[in-house]
C-alpha positions as CSV (number, residue, x, y, z in Angstrom):
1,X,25.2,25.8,-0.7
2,X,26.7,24.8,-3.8
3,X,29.7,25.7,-5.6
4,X,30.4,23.1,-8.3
5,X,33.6,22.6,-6.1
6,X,32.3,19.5,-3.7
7,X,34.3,16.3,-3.3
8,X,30.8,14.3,-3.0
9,X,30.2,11.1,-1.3
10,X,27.1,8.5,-2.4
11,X,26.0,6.9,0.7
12,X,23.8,4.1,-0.2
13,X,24.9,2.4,-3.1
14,X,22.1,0.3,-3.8
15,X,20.1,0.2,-7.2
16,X,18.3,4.0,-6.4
17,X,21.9,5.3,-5.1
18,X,23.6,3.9,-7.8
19,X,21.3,5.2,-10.1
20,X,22.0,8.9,-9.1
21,X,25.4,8.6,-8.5
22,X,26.0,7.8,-12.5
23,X,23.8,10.4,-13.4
24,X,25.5,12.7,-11.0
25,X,28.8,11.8,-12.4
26,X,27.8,12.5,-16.3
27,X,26.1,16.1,-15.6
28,X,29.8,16.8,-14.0
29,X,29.4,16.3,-10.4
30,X,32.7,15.7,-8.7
31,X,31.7,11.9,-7.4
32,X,34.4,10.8,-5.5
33,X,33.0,7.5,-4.4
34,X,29.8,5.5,-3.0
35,X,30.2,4.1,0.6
36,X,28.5,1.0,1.2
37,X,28.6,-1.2,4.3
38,X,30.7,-4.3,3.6
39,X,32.1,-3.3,0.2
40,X,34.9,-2.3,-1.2
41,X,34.8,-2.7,-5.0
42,X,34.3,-0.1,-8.5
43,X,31.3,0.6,-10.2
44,X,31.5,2.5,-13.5
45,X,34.8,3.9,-12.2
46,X,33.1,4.9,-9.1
47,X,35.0,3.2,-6.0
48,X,32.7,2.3,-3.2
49,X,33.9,2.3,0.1
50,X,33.1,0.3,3.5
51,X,33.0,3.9,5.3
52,X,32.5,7.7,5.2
53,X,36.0,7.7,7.4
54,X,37.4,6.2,4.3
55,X,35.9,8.3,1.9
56,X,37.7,11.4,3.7
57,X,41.0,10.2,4.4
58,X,41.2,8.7,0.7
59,X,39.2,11.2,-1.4
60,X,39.2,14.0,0.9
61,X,35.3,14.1,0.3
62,X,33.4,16.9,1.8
63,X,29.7,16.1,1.0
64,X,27.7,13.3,1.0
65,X,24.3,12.3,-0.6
66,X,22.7,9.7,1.2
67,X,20.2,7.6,0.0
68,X,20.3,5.0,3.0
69,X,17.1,3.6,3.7
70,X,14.7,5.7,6.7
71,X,15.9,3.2,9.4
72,X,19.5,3.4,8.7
73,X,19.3,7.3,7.9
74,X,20.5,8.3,11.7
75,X,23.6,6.2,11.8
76,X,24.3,7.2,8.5
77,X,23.9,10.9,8.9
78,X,26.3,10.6,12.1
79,X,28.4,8.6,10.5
80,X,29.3,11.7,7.8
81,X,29.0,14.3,10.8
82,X,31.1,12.4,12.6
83,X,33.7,12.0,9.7
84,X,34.1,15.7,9.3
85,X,31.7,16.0,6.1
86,X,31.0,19.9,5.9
87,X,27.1,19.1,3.6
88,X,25.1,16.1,3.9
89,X,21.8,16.0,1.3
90,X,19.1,14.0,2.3
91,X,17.3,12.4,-0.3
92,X,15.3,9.6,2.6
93,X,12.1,10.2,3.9
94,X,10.1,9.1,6.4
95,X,12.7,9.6,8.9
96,X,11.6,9.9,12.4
97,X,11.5,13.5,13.4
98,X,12.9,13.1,16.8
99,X,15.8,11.5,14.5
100,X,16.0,14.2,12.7
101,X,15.3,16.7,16.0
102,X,18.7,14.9,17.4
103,X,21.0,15.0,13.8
104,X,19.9,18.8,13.7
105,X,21.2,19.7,16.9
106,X,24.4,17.3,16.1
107,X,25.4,19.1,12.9
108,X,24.7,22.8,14.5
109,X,27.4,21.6,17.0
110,X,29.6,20.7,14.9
111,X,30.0,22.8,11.7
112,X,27.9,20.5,9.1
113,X,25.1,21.6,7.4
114,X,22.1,19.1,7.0
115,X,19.7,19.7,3.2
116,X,16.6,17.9,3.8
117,X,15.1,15.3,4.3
118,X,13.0,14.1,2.2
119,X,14.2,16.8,-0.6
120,X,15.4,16.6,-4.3
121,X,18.8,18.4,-3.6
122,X,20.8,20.7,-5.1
123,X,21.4,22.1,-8.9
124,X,24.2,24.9,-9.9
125,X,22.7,24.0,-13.9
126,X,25.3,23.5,-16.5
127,X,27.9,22.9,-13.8
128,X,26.9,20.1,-11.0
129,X,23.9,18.7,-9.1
130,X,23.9,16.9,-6.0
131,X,20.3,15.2,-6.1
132,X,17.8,13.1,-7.9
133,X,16.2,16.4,-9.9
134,X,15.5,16.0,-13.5
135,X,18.8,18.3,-15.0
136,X,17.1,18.8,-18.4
137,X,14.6,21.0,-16.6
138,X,17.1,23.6,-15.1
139,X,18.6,25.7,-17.9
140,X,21.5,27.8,-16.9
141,X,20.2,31.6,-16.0
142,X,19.7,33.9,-13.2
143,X,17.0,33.5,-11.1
144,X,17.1,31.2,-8.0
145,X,14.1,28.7,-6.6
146,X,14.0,27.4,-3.2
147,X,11.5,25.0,-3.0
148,X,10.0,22.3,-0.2
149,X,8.6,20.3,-2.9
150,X,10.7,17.9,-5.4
151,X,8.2,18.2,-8.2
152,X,7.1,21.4,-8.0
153,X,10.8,22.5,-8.1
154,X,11.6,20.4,-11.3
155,X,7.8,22.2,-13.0
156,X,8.3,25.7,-11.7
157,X,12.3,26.2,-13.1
158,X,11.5,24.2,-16.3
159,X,9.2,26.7,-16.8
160,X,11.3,29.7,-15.8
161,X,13.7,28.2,-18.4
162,X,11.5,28.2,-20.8
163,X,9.9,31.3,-21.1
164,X,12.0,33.6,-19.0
165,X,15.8,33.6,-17.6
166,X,16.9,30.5,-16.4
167,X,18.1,29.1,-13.0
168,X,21.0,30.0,-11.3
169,X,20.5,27.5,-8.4
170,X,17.9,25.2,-7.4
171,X,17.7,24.6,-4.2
172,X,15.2,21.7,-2.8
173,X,14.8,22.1,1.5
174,X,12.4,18.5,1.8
175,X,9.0,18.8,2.9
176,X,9.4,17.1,6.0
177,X,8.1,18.9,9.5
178,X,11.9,19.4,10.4
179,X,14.6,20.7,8.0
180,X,18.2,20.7,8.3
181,X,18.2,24.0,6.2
182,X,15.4,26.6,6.5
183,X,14.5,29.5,3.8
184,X,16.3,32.1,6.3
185,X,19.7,30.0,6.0
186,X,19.2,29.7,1.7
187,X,18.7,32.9,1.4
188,X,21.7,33.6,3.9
189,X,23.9,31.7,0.8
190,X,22.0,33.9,-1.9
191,X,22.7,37.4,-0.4
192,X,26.8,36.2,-0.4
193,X,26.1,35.2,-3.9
194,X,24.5,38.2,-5.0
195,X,21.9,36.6,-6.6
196,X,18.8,39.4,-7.4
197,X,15.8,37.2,-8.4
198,X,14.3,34.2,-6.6
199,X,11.7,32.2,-6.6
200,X,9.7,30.5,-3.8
201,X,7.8,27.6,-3.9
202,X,6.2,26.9,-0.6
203,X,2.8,25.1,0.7
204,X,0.5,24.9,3.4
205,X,1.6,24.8,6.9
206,X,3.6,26.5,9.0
207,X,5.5,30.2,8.9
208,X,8.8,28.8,7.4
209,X,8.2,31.8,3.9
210,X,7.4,34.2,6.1
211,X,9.9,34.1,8.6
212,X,12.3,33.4,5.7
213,X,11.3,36.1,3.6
214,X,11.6,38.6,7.1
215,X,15.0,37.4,7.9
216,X,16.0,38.2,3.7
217,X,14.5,41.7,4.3
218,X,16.1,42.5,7.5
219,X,19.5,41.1,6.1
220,X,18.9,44.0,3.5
221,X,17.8,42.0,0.5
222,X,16.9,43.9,-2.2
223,X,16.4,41.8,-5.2
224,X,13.1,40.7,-6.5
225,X,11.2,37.9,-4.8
226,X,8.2,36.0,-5.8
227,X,6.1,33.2,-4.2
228,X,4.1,30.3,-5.3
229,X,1.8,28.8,-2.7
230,X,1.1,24.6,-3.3
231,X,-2.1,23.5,-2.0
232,X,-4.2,26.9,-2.9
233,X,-7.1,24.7,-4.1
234,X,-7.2,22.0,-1.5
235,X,-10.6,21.6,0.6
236,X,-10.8,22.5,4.0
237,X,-9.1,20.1,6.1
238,X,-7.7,17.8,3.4
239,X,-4.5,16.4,4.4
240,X,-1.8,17.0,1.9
241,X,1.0,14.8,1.1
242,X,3.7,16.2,2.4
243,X,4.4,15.9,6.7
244,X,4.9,19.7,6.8
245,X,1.8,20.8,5.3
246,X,-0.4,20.8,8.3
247,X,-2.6,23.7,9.2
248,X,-3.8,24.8,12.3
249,X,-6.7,27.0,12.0
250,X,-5.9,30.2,10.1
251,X,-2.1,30.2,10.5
252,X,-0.4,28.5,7.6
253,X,-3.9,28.5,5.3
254,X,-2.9,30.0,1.6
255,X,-5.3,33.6,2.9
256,X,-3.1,34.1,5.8
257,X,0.5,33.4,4.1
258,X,-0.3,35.8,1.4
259,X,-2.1,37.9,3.4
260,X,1.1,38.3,5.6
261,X,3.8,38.1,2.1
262,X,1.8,41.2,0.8
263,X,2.4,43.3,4.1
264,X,5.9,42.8,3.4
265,X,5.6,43.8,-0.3
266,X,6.2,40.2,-2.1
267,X,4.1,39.3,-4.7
268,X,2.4,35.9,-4.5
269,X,1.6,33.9,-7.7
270,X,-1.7,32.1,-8.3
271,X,-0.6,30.5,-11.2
272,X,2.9,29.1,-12.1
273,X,3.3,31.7,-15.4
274,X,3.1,35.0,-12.7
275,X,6.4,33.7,-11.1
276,X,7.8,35.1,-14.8
């Protein structure tokens, strides 16, 4: 999901796009340029481009971040699909889900592959980060996180680098309802990578650890896996910030995802120091 390799893209160069892109560029990230609609001029050394077409036949760029506001998202997502971009991170929220319902199927059907929305992005610590994530909180080591929250991501491996391994990857998936990328697919990327401890940080709400956490097992996964539930303290019927974390009746509650991780044999943190 990352390599460190990626010819990256900054679609939305406004001041929040800009922003990342320069912090992007100094951790190490390969930023090839920005792409904003009627432009066509450098900012700190970064060219910014009228189109993602351009950004490929000039830069050869392969991903794209895209920072375009909600109601632009969908043309802009398209517009990368559509240019042959091979990742596209999605850092906007509050894009429609039948949007999203529609980009998903469009990027299965063509090769791309869709982070987000709504998420932080990607972190290979120490070598390149393709999102909005704090980097001082991700110290080069060996255990991965997947996470559906930003924050939680950015508390959870600053801890892990502080008092155990490190992070080997960081992966944010968005807490929206619909994701481009599920756990399944990330952990898909960690198998190839050999990578023998991660971390889960998930929340309340739908199946997505479970069914991601069967598909790692089936695959023959054998590392060690750990989860931390969000949202374990929340009342009954409180809705919780993010769009995913809805619960209907007993299915997705914090007693019936643990209940079900334990079956399998994965331990499930109540407290952020157990994910050690």
């Amino acid at each position: 999901m990352i390599t460190g390799r990626e010819k990256v893209c900054v679609q939305g160069m406004g001041k929040y796009g800009t922003f990342h892109a320069i912090r992007m560029k100094k951790y190490g990230t390969n930023i090839v340029c920005g792409v904003s609609k009627g432009r066509h001029d450098k900012y700190e050394n970064i060219p910014i481009l009228n189109s993602v077409e351009e950004a490929v036949s000039k830069y050869n760029a392969d991903t794209s971040i895209v920072f375009v506001p909600a109601i632009y998202a969908k043309g802009a997502i398209l517009e990368s699909i559509d240019a042959g971009i091979e990742k596209i991170i999605v850092i906007t929220e509050h894009i429609p889900q039948y949007d999203m319902l529609y980009l998903c199927h469009v990027a299965r059907k063509k090769g791309a592959r869709i982070i987000g929305p709504n998420c932080p992005g990607l972190i290979l610590p120490g070598v390149s980060k393709i999102g909005i994530m704090p980097e001082g909180a991700f110290v080069p080591g060996n255990i991965a996180v997947i996470s559906k929250s930003g924050t939680l991501m950015y508390e959870v491996s600053n801890y892990l680098s502080l008092y155990s391994t490190g992070i080997k990857v960081a992966i944010g998936l968005g807490g929206d309802p619909i994701s481009g990328t599920s756990i399944a697919e990330a952990f898909d990327w960690l198998i190839d990578n050999k990578v023998a401890k991660v971390r889960i940080i998930g929340e309340l709400g739908g199946n997505e650890e479970i069914e991601g956490i069967k598909h790692a097992l089936n695959m023959g996964y054998s590392g060690e896996i750990k989860v931390f539930l969000a949202g374990r303290m929340a009342p009954k019927g409180k809705r919780m910030g993010h769009a995913g974390a809805i619960v209907r009746g007993y299915i997705g509650s914090v007693d019936y995802k643990e209940n079900e991780l334990r079956k399998l044999g994965v331990a499930v943190a109540k407290t952020i120091p157990e994910l050690i």
